[in-house]
C-alpha positions in Angstrom: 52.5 33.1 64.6 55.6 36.2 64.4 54.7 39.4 63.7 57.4 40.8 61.9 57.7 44.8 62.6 57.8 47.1 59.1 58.3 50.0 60.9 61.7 51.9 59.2 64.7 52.3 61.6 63.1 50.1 64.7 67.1 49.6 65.4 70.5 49.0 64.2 71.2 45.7 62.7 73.7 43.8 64.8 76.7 43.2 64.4 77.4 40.5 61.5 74.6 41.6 59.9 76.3 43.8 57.7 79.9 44.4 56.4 81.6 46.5 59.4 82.5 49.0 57.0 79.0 49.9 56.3 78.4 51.4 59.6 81.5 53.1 59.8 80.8 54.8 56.2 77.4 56.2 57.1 78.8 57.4 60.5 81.7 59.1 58.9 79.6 60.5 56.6 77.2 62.2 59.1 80.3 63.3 60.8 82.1 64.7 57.7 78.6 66.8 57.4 78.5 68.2 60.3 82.2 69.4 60.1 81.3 70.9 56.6 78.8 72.9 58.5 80.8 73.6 61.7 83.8 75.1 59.5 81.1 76.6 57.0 80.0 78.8 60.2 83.1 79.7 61.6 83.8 81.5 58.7 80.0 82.8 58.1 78.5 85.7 58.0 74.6 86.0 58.6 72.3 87.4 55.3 70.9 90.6 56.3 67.1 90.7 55.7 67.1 92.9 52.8 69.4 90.5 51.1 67.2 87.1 51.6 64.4 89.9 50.2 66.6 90.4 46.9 67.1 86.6 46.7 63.2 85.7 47.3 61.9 88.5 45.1 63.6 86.8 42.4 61.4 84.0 42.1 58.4 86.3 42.1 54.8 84.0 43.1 57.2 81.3 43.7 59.1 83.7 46.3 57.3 81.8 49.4 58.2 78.5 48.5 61.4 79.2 47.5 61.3 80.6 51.1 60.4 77.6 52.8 62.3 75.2 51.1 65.4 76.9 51.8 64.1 77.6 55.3 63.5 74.0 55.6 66.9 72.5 54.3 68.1 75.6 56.6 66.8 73.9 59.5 68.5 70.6 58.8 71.7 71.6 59.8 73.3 72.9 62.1 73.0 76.7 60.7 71.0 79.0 63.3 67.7 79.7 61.6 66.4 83.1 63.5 67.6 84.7 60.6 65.4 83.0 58.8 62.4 82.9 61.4 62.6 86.8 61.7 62.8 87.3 57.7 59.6 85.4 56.9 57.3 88.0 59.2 59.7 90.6 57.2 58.7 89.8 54.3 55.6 88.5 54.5 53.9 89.1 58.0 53.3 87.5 60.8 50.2 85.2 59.9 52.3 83.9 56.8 55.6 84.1 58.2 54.5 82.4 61.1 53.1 79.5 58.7 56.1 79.3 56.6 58.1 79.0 59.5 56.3 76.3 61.8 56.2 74.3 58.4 60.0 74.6 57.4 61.2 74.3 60.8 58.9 71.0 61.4 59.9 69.3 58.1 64.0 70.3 58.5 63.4 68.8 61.8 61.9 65.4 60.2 64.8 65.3 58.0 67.3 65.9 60.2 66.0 63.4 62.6 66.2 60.9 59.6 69.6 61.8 58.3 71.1 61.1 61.7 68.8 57.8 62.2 70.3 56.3 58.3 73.5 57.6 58.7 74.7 57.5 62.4 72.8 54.8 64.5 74.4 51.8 63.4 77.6 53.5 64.1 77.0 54.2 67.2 75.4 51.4 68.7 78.5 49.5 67.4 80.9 52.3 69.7 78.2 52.3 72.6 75.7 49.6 72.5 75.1 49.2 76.0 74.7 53.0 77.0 72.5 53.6 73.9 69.8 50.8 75.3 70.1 52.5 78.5 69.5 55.3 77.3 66.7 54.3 74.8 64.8 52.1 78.3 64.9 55.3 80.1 63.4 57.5 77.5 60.7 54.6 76.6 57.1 55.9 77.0 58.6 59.4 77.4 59.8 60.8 74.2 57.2 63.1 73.8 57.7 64.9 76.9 61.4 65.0 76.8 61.7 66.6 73.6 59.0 69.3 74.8 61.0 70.0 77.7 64.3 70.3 75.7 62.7 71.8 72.5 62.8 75.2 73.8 66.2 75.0 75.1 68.4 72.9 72.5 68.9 74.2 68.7 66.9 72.6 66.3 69.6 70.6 64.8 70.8 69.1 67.9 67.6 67.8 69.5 66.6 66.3 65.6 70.5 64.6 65.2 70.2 63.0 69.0 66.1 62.1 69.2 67.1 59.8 65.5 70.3 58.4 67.1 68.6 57.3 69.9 65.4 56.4 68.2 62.7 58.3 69.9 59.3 57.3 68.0 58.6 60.1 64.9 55.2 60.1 66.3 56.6 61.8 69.7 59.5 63.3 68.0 57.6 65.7 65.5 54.4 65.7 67.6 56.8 67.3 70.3 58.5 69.5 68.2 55.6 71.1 66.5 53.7 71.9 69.6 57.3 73.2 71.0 58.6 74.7 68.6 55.1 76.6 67.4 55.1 79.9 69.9 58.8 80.8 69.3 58.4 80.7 65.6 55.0 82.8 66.3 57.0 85.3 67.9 60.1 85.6 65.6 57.7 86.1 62.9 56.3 88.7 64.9 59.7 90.4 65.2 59.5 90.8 61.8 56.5 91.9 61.2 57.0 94.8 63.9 60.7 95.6 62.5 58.5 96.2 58.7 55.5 97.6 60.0 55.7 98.5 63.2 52.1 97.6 65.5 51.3 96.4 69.1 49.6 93.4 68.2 52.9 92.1 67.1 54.4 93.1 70.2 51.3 91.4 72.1 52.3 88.1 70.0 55.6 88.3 71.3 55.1 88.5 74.5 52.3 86.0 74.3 54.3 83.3 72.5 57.1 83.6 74.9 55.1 83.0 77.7 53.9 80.1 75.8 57.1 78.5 75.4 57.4 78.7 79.4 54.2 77.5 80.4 55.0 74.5 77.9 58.1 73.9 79.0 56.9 74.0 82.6 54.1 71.7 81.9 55.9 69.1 79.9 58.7 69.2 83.1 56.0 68.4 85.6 54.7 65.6 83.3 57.9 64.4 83.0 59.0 64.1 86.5 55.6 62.6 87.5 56.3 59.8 85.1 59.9 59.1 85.7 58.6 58.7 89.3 55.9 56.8 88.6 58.5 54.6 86.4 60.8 54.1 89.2 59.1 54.8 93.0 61.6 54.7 95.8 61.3 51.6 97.3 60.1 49.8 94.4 62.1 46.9 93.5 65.4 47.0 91.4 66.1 46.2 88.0 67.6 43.3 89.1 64.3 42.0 90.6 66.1 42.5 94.0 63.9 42.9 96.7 65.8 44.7 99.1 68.4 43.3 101.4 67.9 39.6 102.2 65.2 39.2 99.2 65.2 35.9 96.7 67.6 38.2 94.6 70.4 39.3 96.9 73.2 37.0 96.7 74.5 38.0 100.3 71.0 37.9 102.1 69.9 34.7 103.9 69.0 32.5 101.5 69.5 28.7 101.3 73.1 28.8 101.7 73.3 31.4 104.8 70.7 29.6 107.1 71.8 27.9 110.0 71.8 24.2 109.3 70.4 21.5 111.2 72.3 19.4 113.3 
């Protein structure tokens, strides 16, 4: 009996499937977004803290959701979002800054890593098939750990837009990120809670969440190595299911048809 998977976005349909200009749409749509955010930036000035205060304060109760969501859809794209980080422990301190931000950040992260999934991978598996699947066979089993290593030093937007194109599990993708992403948003919240109210336990969560981030990213490194040996041992036989020199798969070794014949 065939199992037919249900899981959303297990790959790109092949090509036939689909009109060609299908793919190409959705890619050039991703693309023309990004642009719109590229030019948007080089033109863009940052919000100073005490303007994203006037804007939340607005929306009174609602103020922190407001917050979020903006912080979220923030996170999306490709705008930085320290600003934002550092204005949530601003305005209101580092235990609910530091929430707001872990949550926006996580969830701009999700939908980033979806947007780029629906939009660009049917695109380009069509431009890059082959190096996408060798990509993809080298990263199999080791999402998690690859994004945890890169977490710390990629922006947000880029690790979400690549982990969807090349279709690292969700599970490992926002698993990773959360647990990566966690201490620096601790300590930018902190940042702003000491530049409103000015106290060394914010300045001990700082320094805490930093070293955090290292000790992470040191960890997941280790992990990462071990496995990619462990995948691939030297010696160990080839993809090719060569054997070495002279094996059942090497065409020049002395098989049938370099042996010495009889007579």
């Amino acid at each position: 009996m065939t199992t037919v998977s249900t899981e959303p976005g297990r790959g790109p349909e092949r090509p036939g499937a689909r009109p060609a200009w299908v793919p190409a749409l959705k890619g050039g749509a991703l693309l023309l977004l990004i642009g719109l955010a590229v030019w948007y930036l080089i033109g863009w000035t940052p919000p100073t803290v005490e303007q994203i205060h006037a804007f939340v304060a607005r929306f009174g109760v609602w103020g922190p959701l407001v917050f979020g969501l903006v912080f979220a859809l923030v996170a999306a794209t490709p705008v930085p979002v320290t600003i934002m980080a550092v204005s949530g422990g601003f305005l209101f301190g580092m235990a609910q800054g530091s929430v707001l931000g872990v949550v926006a950040t996580t969830t701009g992260a999700w939908l980033g890593y979806w947007l780029a999934r629906f939009l660009g991978r049917d695109a380009l598996y069509r431009l890059a098939g082959p190096r996408v699947e060798a990509v993809e066979a080298r990263l199999r089993g080791k999402g998690f750990l690859t994004v945890l290593v890169l977490r710390p030093v990629l922006p947000n937007w880029t690790l979400s837009y690549g982990s969807g194109l090349v279709r690292i599990p969700q599970r490992d993708y926002l698993g990773a990120t959360l647990l990566g992403g966690t201490p620096g948003q601790l300590s930018f919240a902190a940042v702003g809670a000491f530049t409103s109210r000015p106290s060394w336990p914010a300045l001990a969560v700082v320094a805490a969440s930093w070293a955090a981030v290292v000790v992470v990213g040191v960890i997941a490194w280790r992990h990462a190595r071990r496995a990619e040996h462990r995948a691939d041992p030297e010696g160990g036989e080839d993809p090719a299911g060569h054997n070495g020199p002279g094996g059942a798969g090497d065409p020049e070794g002395p098989g049938d048809e370099g042996r010495p014949r009889a007579g």
